[in-house]
Structure formats: structure tokens, C-alpha cells
C-alpha positions in Angstrom: 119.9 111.5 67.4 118.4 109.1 69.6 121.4 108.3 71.2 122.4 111.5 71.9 119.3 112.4 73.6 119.5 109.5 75.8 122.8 110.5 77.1 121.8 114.1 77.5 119.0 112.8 79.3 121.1 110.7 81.7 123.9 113.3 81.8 121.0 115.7 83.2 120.1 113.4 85.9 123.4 112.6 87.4 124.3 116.1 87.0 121.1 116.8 89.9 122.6 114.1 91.7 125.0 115.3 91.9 124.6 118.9 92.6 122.0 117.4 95.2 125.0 115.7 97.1 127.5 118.3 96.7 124.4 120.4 98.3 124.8 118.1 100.9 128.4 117.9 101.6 128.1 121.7 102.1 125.5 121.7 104.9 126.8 121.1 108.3 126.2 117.8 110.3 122.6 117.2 110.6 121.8 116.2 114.3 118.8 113.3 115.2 116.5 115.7 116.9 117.2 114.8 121.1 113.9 113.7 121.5 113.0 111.8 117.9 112.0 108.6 120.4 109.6 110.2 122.3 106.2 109.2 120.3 103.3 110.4 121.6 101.1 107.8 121.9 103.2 105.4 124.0 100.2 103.2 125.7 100.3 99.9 126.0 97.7 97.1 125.8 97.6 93.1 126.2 101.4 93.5 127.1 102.3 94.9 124.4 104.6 98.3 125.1 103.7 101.5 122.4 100.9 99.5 121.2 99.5 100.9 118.5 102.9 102.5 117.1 104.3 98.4 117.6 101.4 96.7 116.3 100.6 98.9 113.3 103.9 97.5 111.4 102.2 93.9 110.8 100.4 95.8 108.1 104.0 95.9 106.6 104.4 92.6 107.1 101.0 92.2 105.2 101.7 94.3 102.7 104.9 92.7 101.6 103.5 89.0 101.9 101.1 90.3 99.3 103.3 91.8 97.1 105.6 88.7 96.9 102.6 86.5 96.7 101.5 88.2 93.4 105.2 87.9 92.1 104.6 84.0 92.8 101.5 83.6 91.3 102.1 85.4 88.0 105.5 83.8 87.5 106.8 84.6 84.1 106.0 87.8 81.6 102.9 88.8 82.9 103.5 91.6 84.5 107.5 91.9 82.8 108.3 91.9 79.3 112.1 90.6 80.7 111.3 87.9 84.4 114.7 89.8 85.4 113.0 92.9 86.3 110.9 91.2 88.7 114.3 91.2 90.8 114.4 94.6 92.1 110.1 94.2 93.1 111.3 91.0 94.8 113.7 93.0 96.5 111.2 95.5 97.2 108.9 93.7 98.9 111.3 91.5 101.0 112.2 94.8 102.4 109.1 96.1 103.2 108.2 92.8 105.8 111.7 93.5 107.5 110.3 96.7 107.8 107.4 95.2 109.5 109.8 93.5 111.4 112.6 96.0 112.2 110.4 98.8 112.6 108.1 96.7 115.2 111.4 95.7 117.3 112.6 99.2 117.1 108.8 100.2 119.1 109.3 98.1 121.6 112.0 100.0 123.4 112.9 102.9 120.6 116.8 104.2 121.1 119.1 104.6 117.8 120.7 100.9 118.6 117.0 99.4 117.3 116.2 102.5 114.9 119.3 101.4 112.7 117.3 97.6 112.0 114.1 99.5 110.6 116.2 102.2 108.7 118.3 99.4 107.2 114.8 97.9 106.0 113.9 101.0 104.9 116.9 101.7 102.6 116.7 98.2 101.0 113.2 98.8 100.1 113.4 102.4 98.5 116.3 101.6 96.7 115.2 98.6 94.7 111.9 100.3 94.1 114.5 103.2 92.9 116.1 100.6 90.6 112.8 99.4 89.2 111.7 102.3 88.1 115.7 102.5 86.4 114.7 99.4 84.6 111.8 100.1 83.1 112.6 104.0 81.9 116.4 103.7 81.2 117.0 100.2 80.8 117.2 96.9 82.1 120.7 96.7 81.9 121.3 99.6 84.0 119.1 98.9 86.5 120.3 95.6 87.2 124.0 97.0 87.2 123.1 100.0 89.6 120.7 97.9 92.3 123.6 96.7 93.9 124.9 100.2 94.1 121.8 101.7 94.9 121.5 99.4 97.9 124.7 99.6 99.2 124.8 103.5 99.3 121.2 103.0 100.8 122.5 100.8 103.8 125.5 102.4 104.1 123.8 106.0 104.8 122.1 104.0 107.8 125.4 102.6 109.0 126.9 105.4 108.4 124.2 107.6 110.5 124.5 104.6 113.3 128.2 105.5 113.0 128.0 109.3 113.3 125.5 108.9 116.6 127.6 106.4 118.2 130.8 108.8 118.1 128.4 111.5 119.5 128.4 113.5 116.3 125.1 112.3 114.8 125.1 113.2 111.3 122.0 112.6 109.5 122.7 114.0 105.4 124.0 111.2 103.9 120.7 109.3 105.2 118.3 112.2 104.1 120.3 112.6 100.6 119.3 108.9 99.7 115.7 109.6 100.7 115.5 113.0 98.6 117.1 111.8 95.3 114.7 108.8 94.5 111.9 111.6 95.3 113.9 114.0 93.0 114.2 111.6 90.0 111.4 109.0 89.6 109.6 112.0 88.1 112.1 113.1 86.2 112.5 109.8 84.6 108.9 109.5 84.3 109.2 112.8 82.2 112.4 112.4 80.6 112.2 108.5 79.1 109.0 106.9 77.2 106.8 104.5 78.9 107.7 100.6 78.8 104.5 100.0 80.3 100.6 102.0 81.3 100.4 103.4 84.9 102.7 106.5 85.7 100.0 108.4 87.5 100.3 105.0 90.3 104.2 105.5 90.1 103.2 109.1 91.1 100.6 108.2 93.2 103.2 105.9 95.6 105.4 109.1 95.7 102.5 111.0 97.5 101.8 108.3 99.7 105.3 108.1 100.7 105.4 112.0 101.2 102.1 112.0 103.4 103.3 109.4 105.6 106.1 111.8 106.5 104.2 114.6 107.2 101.7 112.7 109.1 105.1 111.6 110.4 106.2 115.4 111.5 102.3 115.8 112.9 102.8 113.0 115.2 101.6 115.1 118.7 99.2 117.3 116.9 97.1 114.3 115.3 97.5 112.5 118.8 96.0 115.9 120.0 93.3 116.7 117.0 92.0 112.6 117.8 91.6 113.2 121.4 94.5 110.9 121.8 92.6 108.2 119.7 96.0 107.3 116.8 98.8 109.4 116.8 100.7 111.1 113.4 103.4 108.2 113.8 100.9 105.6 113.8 98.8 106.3 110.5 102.4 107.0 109.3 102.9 103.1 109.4 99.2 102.6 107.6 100.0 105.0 104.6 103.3 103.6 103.7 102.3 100.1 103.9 99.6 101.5 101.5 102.3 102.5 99.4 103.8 99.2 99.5 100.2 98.1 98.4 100.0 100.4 95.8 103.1 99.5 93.9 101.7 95.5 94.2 98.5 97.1 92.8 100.0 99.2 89.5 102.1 96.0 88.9 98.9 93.6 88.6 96.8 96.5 86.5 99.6 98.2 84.2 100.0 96.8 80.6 103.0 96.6 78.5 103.3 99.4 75.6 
């Protein structure tokens, strides 16, 4: 009986996948909006060009450093009742500093060239966290076996966006698909599988984050406007999702294997 709830739940999950990317097949080609690179706060200061949009990725940086700190320190079962699922977090957090990194190079002079170095970043980061939270609900096996997987449809939906805008027929769905499912089924495999270890409410709690950083994202001009031109939407963007990255260093050094 067991067994066959497990594979009823995972059936269930890569049958929304799947109707989530069939979904997306069906939609036309989704354009880069013709004006996605011009931020509104594009001061400079000390030399620096889009200064606070450039400068606010270090906290990336920061929040990665941490997080791979605290997998250094607490070497062995700690925080992992298997050191192999510390892979994917390692992953993780390696991509969130080349975030830092990409997305700082991309502010200097932002055009799609540089934008494909921070959305590369991106990818690698949400799709080992993806595969972490596979390990610990379904099984380490299979999220060890699908992190290379995940990754590589992760970068290749960047490339393949790169691709699409440099034959002048930018198609962004494949790159917005691999955004939406992780959204779509970390709760559901919150719901669906029993807990390894405490904390789903942080899990959740990163998830938020994530989605307020986008919306703060798509309110770039009218928080530049709202602040009297003090920090734009884009740039407290960058501090809430390095908060993310935070909080997922945070859950790992407070949660508690069950």
C-alpha cells in the first residue's frame, strides 16, 4: 500500500509537469519585453555605472559565502542524515555568488549578451535547491539522479532564450516554465511526502521571498517613484532574494531530523 501511494504520488506530480509544459508548448513565443533593460534607477556613484542596481548583488555574493561557510563548518551529519545531500545545497549556494557575480556584470552595461551570465546563475541555483527539496521528500536517490537533469534543462532554457533573441525571435517559455514548476511543486511535495526533517513553514517562507522579489521586480518604476527616487523595485529585488538565499542557510542550521 505504501508503494503504491508513492507512485500515485509521483505519477501526480509529473503528470502537472507535464500538463504545465504542454501548457506551454501551446502558448505562442513569449517576447523579452523591448525595454526589460531600462531600470529606473540608473545613477551612478564613485564610478560605478547603475550603482545601486550593480552594487546591491555583493549581498549575493555575501549570502552565498555564508551559506557554504556553514556547509564547511558542520561537515558531516549535522544538518544531513546522508553528507550526499549536502551536494545539491553546495550547488545551491555556489550559484547564488555567480549570481552575485553575473548579475553585477550584467548592470554594468545591461543588453541580453550579459543578462544570459546572471540567468545561467540563476537556473543553477533554483534547480539544485529544486533537487534538495527532491531529496529530502522523495528520496535521496532520486534527487541525486535528477540534479543533473534538473540543471541542464535549467541552463538550457537560458541558452535556449539567448538562442531565440539572437535569431530575433526571442522566446521566453521554456525559461519561465522552469521558473513556474519548482514554484508549482515544492508545495506539493511538502504536502504530498512526510517530513525527513522540522522546518516546512521556512521551505515555504523562501518561496514567498522568491515571489516578492519578483513583484518588487515588476514595481521597479513605481517604487523608484513611491521613494522619491531613493531605491528602485529592481534594487530591493536583489536584497530579498539574497534574503532567500539566507533563509535556506538559516532553516538548514535550525531544522532537526525526524
Amino acid at each position: 500500500m505504501i508503494k503504491q501511494a508513492t507512485t500515485c504520488r509521483a505519477t501526480g506530480l509529473w503528470l502537472l509537469a507535464a500538463v504545465a509544459a504542454g501548457l506551454a508548448w501551446l502558448l505562442p513565443p513569449i517576447a523579452q519585453p523591448p525595454g526589460y533593460h531600462d531600470f529606473a534607477d540608473q545613477r551612478a556613484c564613485f564610478g560605478l555605472p547603475n550603482c545601486l542596481d550593480t552594487a546591491s548583488n555583493a549581498l549575493f555574493v555575501l549570502a552565498g559565502a555564508i551559506g557554504l561557510n556553514l556547509l564547511y563548518r558542520n561537515r558531516g551529519k549535522r544538518f544531513f542524515r546522508d553528507r550526499r545531500e549536502a551536494w545539491p545545497y553546495l550547488l545551491f549556494f555556489i550559484g547564488a555568488i555567480l549570481i552575485g557575480f553575473g548579475s553585477g556584470y550584467y548592470h554594468l552595461d545591461p543588453g541580453n549578451e550579459r543578462l544570459l551570465w546572471d540567468r545561467l546563475a540563476m537556473m543553477l541555483a533554483f534547480m539544485a535547491w529544486f533537487s534538495a527539496i527532491v531529496s529530502e521528500r522523495v528520496g535521496l536517490r532520486a534527487g541525486l539522479r535528477l540534479l543533473p537533469l534538473f540543471v541542464a534543462a535549467g541552463l538550457g532554457s537560458a541558452v535556449w532564450w539567448s538562442w531565440s533573441e539572437a535569431s530575433g525571435t526571442g522566446d521566453l517559455r521554456l525559461y519561465l516554465l522552469m521558473q513556474l514548476l519548482p514554484m508549482l511543486l515544492i508545495p506539493l511535495l511538502l504536502w504530498c511526502y512526510p517530513p525527513r526533517y522540522s522546518g516546512d513553514r521556512a521551505i515555504l517562507a523562501v518561496i514567498g521571498l522568491y515571489l516578492l522579489a519578483l513583484l518588487f521586480d515588476l514595481s521597479d518604476r513605481p517604487v523608484f517613484a513611491l521613494t522619491g527616487g531613493w531605491v528602485s523595485g529592481h534594487t530591493i529585488k536583489h536584497m530579498i532574494a539574497a534574503l532567500a538565499v539566507i533563509a535556506v542557510a538559516w532553516h538548514l542550521r535550525r531544522r532537526r531530523a525526524w
